[in-house]
C-alpha positions in Angstrom: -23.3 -4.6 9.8 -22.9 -6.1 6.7 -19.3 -7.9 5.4 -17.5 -8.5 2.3 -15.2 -11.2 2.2 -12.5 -12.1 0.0 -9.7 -14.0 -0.5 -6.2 -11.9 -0.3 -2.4 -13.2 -0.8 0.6 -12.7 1.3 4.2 -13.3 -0.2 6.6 -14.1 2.5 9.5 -16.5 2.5 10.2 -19.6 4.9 12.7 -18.1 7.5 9.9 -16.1 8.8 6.9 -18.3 8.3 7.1 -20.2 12.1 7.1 -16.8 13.5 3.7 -16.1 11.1 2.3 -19.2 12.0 2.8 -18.9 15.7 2.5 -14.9 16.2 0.4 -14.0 13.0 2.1 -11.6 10.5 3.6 -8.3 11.5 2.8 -4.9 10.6 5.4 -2.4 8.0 7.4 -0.5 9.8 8.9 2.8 8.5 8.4 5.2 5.4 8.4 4.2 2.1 5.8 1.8 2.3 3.0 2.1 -1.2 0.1 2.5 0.8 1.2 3.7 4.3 3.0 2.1 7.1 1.6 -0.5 10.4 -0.2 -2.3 8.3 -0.3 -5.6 6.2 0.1 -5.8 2.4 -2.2 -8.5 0.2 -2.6 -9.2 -3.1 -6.5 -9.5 -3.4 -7.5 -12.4 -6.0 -3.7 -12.5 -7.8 -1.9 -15.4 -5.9 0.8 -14.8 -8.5 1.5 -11.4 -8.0 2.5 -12.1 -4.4 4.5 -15.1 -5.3 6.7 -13.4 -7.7 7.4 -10.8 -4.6 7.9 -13.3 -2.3 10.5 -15.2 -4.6 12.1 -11.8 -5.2 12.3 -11.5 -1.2 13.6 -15.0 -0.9 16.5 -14.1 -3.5 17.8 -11.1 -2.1 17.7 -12.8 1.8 19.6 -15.6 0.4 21.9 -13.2 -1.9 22.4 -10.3 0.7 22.4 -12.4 4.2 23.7 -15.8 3.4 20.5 -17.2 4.6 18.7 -19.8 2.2 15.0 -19.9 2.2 12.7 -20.3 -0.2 9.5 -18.4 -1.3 6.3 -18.7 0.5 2.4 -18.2 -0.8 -0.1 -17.3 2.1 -4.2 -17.2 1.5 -6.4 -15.2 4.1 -10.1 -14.6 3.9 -10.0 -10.6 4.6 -13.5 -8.7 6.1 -13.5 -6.0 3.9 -15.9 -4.1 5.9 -15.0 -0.7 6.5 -12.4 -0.3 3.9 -11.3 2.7 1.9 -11.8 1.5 -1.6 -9.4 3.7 -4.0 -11.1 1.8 -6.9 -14.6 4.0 -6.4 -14.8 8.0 -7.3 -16.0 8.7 -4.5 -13.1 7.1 -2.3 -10.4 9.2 -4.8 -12.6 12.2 -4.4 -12.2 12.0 -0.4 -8.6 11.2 -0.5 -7.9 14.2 -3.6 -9.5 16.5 -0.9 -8.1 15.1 2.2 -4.6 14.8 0.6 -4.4 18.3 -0.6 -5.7 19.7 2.3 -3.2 17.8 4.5 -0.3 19.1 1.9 -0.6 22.4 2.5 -0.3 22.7 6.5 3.1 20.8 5.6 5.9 23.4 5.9 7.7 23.3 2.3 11.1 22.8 4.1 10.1 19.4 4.5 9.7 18.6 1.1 13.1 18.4 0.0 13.6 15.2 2.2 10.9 13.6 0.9 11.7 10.3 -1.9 8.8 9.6 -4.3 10.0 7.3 -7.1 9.7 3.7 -8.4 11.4 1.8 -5.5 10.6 4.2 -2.5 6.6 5.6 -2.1 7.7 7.9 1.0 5.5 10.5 -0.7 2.2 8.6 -0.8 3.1 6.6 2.3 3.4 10.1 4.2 -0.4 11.5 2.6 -1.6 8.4 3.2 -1.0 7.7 6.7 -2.6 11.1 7.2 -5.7 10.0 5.4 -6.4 6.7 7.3 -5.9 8.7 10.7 -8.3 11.4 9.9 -10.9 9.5 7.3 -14.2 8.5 9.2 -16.5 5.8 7.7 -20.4 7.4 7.8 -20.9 5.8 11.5 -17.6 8.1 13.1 -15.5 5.0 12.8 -12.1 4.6 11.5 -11.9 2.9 8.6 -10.3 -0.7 8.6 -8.0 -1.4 5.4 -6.7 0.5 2.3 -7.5 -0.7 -1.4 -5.8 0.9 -4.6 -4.6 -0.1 -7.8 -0.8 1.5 -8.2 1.9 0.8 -10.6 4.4 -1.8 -9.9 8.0 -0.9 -9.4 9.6 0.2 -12.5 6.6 0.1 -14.4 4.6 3.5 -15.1 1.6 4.4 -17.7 2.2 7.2 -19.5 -0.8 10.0 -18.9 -1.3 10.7 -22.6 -2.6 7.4 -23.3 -5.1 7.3 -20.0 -5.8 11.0 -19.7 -7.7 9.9 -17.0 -4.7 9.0 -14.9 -3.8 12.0 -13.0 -2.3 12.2 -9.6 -5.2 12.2 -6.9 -2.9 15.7 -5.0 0.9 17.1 -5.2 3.0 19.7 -4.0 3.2 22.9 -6.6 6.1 24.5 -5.5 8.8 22.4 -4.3 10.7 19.6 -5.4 11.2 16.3 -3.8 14.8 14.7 -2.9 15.4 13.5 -6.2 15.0 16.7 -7.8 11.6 15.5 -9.3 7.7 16.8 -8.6 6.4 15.1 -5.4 2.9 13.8 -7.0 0.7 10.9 -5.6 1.5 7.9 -7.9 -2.3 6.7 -7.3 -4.5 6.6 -10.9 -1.8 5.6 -12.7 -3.7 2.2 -13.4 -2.1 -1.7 -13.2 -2.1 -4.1 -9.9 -4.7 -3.9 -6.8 -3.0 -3.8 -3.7 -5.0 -4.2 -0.2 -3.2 -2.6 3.0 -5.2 -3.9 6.0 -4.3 -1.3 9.2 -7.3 -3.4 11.2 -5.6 -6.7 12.0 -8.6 -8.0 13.1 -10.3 -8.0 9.9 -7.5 -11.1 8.8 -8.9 -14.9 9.0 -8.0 -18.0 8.5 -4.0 -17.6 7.3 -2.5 -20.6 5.8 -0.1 -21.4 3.1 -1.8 -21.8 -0.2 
């Protein structure tokens, strides 16, 4: 089987980075997550987009727990074999019709609870997990790592000027906790983010 390698960043910050070094770096935990939880965010070819978040992480430990640290850049070579490339029709097709599908069987009592805005992606992180559980690669496999381009936090695109940039699914008839439509924020077009669930398909981490 063929590979496709590339180079991915990691912002993390230097309390943690022995624990990295020696154990490797840890899966997300928990909902709100952009693209899904137990897996490991990268930045794929923007070193700098990862060091701004890790220098926003390293402010609010310092600021919050009294703990100073200071911002760290990782580089991995990530096998992109196997991944579920949001940046291809036919990838937004699958996950439109996966998405949708999996929406419906959710009772609409549910919805309510459910945050989707620009700090918390429990909305997309919830469809999503769904999708990498039940989405097959053509050999029956599942697949290995999740690519999409999303909109940062607090940054959106308005639809009129990219009419193009529609949510991939949503719920029609109820709303979400914050009293707004629950609608995937995937489409709406500005950073590539990588979410790899496949550990093994991380190399060669070191500090950039």
């Amino acid at each position: 089987m063929s590979t496709n390698w590339i180079t991915a960043y990691h912002g993390t910050t230097s309390n943690v980075l022995p624990s990295i070094l020696k154990d490797g770096l840890r899966p997300t935990r928990g909902a709100g997550h952009w693209l899904g939880d137990k897996c490991i965010y990268f930045s794929p070819n923007d070193p700098e987009f990862s060091l701004h978040f890790a220098t926003q992480r390293a402010e609010t430990i310092t600021e919050r727990e009294g703990i100073k640290c200071y911002p760290v850049l990782l580089a991995a070579k990530i096998d992109l074999t196997d991944c579920f490339d949001l940046c291809y029709l036919r990838f937004r097709e699958e996950a439109a019709n996966l998405g949708q599908k999996f929406i419906e069987t959710v009772p609409s009592v549910v919805w309510p609870e459910i945050i989707q805005n620009k700090e918390v992606r429990s909305f997309d992180s919830m469809v999503l997990r769904h999708i990498m559980k039940t989405a097959r690669t053509p050999q029956g496999e599942p697949y290995s790592s999740l690519m999409a381009i999303i909109p940062q936090r607090g940054f959106t695109i308005d639809p009129e000027m990219i009419p193009e940039a529609r949510p991939l699914y949503r719920v029609n008839s109820v709303l979400g906790a914050d009293g707004k439509p629950l609608e995937s924020w995937l489409n709406l077009h500005d950073h590539l983010e990588l979410a790899v669930f496949n550990q093994s398909r991380i190399h060669n981490i070191k500090i950039a």
